[in-house]
KEFI-269475 format. One record per residue: z, x negated, y of N, C-alpha, C in turn; residue in three letters. Coordinates in steps of 0.2 Angstrom, whole numbers, plus 5000, padded with zeros to 4 digits. Example, Ala and Ser with C-alpha at 12.3 -4.5 7.8 and 13.67 -1.06 7.14 Angstrom:
BEGIN
503949344972503949384978503949344984Ala;503549364989503649324995503949365000Ser;
END
This chain:
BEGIN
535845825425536545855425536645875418Unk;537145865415537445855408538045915411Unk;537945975406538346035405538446045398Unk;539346075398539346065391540346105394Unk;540546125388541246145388541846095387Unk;542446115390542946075390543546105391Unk;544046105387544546125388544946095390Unk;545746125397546046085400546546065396Unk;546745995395547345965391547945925395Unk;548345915394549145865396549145805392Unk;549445755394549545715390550445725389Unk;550745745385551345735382551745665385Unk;551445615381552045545382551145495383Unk;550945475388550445435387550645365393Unk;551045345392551345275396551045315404Unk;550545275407550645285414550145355416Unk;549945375409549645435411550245505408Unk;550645485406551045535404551145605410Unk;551045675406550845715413550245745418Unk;549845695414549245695418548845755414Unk;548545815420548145855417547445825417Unk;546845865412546345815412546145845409Unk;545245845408544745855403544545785400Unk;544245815391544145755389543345765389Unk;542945705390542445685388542245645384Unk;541845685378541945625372541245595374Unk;541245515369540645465371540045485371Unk;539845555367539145575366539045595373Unk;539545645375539245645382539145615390Unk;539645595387539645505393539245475392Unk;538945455389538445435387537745455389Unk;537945515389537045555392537245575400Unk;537945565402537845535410537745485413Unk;537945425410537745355411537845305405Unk;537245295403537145275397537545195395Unk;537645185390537945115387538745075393Unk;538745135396539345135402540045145400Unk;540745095399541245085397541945085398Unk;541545065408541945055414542045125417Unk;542645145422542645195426542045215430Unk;542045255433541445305437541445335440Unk;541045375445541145415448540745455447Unk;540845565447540445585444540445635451Unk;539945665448539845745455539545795452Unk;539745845455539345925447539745995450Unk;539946005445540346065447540746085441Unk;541146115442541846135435541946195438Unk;541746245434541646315434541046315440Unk;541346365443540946395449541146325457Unk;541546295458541946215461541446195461Unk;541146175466540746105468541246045468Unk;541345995465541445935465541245875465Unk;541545825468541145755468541645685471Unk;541345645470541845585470542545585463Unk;542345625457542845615454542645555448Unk;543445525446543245475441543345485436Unk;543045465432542745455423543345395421Unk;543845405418544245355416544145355409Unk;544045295408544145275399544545265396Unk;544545295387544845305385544845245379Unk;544345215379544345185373543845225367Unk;543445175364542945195358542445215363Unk;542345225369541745255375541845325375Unk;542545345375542645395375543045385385Unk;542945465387543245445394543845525394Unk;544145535401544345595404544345595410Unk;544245645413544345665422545245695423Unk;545445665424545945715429546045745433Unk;546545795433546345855438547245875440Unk;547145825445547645845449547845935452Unk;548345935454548646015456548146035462Unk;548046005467547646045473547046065468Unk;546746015463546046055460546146125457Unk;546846095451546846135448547246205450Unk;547646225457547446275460546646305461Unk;546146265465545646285467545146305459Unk;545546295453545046295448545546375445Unk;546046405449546446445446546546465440Unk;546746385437546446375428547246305427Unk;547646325421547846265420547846245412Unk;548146215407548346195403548046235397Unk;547646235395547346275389546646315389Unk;546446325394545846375397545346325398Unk;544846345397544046325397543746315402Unk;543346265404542946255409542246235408Unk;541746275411541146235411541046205417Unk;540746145412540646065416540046035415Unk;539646045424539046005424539245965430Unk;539045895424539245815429538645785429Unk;538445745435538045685433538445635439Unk;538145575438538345505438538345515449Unk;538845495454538945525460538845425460Unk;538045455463538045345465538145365474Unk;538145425478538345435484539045395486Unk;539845385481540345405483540545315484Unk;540745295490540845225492541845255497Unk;541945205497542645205502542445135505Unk;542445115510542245095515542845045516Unk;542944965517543244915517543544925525Unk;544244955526544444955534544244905537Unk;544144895542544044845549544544795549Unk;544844835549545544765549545744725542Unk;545644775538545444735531545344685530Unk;544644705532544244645533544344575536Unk;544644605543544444545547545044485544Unk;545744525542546344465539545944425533Unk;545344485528545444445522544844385523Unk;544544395531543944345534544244285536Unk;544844265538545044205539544944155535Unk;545144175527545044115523544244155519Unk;543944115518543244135512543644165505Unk;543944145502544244115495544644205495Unk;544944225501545244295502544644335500Unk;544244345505543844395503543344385497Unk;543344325492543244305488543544355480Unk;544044345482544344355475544544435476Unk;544544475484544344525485543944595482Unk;543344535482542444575480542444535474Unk;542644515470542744495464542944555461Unk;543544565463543944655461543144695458Unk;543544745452543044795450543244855457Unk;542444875457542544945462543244975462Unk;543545005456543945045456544645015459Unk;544744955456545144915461545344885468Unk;544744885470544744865476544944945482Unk;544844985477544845075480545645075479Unk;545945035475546845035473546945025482Unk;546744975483547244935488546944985496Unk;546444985495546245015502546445095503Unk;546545135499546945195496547845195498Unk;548045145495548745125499548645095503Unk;548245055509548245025515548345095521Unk;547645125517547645195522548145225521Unk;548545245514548945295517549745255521Unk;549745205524550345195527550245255534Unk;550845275535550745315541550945305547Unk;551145225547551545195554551045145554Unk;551045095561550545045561551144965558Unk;551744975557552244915553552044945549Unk;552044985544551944975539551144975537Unk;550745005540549944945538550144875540Unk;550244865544550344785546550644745539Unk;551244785535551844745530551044755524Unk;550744825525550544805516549744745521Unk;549544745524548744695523549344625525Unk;549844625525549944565524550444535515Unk;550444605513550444605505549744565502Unk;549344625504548744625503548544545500Unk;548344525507548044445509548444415505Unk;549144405503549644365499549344395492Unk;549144445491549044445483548444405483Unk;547844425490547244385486547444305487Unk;547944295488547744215490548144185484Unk;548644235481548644215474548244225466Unk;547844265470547244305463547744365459Unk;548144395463548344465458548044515461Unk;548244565453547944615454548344665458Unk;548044745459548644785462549244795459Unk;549344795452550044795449550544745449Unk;550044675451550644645450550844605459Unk;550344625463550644655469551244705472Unk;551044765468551644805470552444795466Unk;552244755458552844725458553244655460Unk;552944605465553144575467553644575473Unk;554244555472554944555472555444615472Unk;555244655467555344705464555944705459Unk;556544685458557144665453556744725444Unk;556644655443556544685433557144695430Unk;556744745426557344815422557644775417Unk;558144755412558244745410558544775402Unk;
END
């Protein structure tokens, strides 16, 4: 477990992060959570007195990362934009999300679907089943795992899924 301090920051204008609260991790110490590691992550630990886990390690570039801390957290941390946190993280090899049943069974028809499926980086394959789950009606699970399957049968990723027939801005 790697402790160490951190203050809470904003990102001002940061393209699709713009807004996002978050602490920074720099490379030294991402590095003493999971060595020579460049990609996203999942961490578990505690931020202040919080038990946390299942959070992600986003990169930043240079092997620098951040955590974001969404409002539910940052309620429960009764802490926002400027105030200090101690943060003990290590590497959360527990945190799996589970490939839905029905998922599955559409992207089993063809090999080549669930191919190009489990090819996806973990974190992306967590895009789609994160939007599968949250539909709240059974048409609309139905409309996105038949998104879904049309994206793998093209090879795209979840962005350019969700912008498929989307009219572009001019």
């Amino acid at each position: 477990m790697v402790t160490f301090k951190a203050e809470i920051e904003r990102f001002s204008e940061m393209g699709e992060k713009t807004g996002w609260t978050y602490i920074f991790i720099p490379f030294a110490i991402a590095n003493e959570i999971k060595a020579d590691c460049r990609k996203s992550y999942r961490v578990k630990g505690r931020l202040d007195q919080l038990v946390v886990e299942g959070l992600a390690l986003v990169p930043m570039g240079e092997g620098d990362f951040i955590i974001a801390l969404n409002g539910p957290l940052r309620e429960k941390l009764k802490k926002e934009k400027g105030a200090v946190l101690e943060v003990s993280l290590e590497e959360d090899l527990t945190f799996k999300i589970l490939m839905p049943e029905d998922l599955e069974t559409c992207l089993s028809d063809e090999p080549q679907w669930l191919e190009s499926f489990l090819k996806l980086p973990k974190s992306h394959q967590n895009y789609y089943i994160n939007w599968l789950n949250s539909a709240k009606t059974e048409p609309t699970r139905t409309k996105r795992l038949v998104k879904i399957v049309t994206a793998m049968d093209k090879d795209w990723d979840f962005g350019t899924m969700m912008r498929d027939g989307k009219p572009r801005k001019e």
